[in-house]
N, C-alpha and C positions, 0 to 999 in steps of 0.2 A: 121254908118249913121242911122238915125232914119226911119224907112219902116212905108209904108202903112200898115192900118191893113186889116187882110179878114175878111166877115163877110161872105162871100157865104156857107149854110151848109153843100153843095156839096161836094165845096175844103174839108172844114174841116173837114169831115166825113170819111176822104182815109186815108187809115194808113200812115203813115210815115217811111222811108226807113231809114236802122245804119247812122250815122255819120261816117266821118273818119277824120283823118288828115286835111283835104282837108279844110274844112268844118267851119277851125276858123274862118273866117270873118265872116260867118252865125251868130255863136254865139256872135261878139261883136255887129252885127246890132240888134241880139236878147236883148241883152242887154242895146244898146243905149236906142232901144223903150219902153220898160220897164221903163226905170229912166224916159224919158219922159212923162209916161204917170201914174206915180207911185200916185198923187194922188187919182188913181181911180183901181188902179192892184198893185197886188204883185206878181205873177208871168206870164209869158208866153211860150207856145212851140214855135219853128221855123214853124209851117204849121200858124199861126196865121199872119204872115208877108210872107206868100206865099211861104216857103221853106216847102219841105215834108220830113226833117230831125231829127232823134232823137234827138233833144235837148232843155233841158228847161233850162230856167233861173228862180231864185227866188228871194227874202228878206228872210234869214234866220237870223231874230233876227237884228242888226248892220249892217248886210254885206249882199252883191248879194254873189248866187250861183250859178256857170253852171254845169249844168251837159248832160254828153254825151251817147247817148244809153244806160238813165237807166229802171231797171226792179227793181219791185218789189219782192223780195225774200221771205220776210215773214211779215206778218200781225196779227194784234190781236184788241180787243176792237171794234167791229162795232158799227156804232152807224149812224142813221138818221138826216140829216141837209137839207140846204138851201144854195145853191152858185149861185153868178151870174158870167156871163162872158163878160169881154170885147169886142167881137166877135159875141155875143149874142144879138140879141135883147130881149128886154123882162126885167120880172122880175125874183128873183131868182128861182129857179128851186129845185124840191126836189132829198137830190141823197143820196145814201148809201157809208161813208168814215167808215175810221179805225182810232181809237183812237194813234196806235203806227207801223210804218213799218219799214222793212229795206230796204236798195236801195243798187243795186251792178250798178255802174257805170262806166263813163271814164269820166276822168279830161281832164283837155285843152290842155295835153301832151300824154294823151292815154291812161293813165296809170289807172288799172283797181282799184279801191275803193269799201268798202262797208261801207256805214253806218248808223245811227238809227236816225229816227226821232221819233217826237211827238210831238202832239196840232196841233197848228193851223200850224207849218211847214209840218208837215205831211200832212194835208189837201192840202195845195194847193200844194204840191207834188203829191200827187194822181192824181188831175185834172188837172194838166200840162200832164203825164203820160196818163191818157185818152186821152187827144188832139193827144200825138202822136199815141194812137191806131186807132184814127178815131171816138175815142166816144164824143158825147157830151154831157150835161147836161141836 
């Protein structure tokens, strides 16, 4: 089902508590709203639709990605940009990303993953992974 989005930077600013099992529906509403709203986003966390759960969704390239309680393991290439956010008012914002990271995650079955990005899917890996820290842009 497609969710309201939040824009309050209160909500958005609270960390976000692991996913579990439990938790699938969250991510296919995560998903819904994403595709719905894909002209203007490529990815979102679940605190953006008012869940305070680790999970993002992306466009990796062809395909959407979920991913479940992930973390950042290693990082390399910093480099300074410009993102806006759906949730956001305003224009883009200046922020410090990583040219290349790894992500150790949970799939839609639990089941623990790692693996590498870079460019622009890394970027908005990063800033979905903020949202569920509580950062914003």
């Amino acid at each position: 089902m497609v969710k309201e989005l939040i824009h309050d930077p209160i909500r958005l600013a609270q960390k976000s508590e692991p996913a579990t099992a439990e938790d699938i529906k969250i991510a296919e509403d995560l998903l819904e709203t994403l595709i719905a709203h894909k002209e203007g986003c490529v990815g979102m966390a679940a605190n953006m639709i008012g869940e305070q759960k680790r999970i993002i969704v992306f466009e990796n390239g062809s395909e959407y990605m979920t991913m479940f309680n992930p973390e950042i393991i290693k990082k390399s290439g910093p480099f300074q940009t410009e993102e806006a956010c759906l949730s956001l008012l305003g224009g883009p914002r200046k922020t410090r990303r990583y040219k290349k990271i790894k992500v150790q995650y949970q799939n839609e079955n639990m089941e623990t993953r790692v693996k590498s990005f870079e460019g622009f899917s890394a970027q908005v890996i990063q800033h979905e992974i903020d949202h569920c820290n509580g950062i914003l842009i």
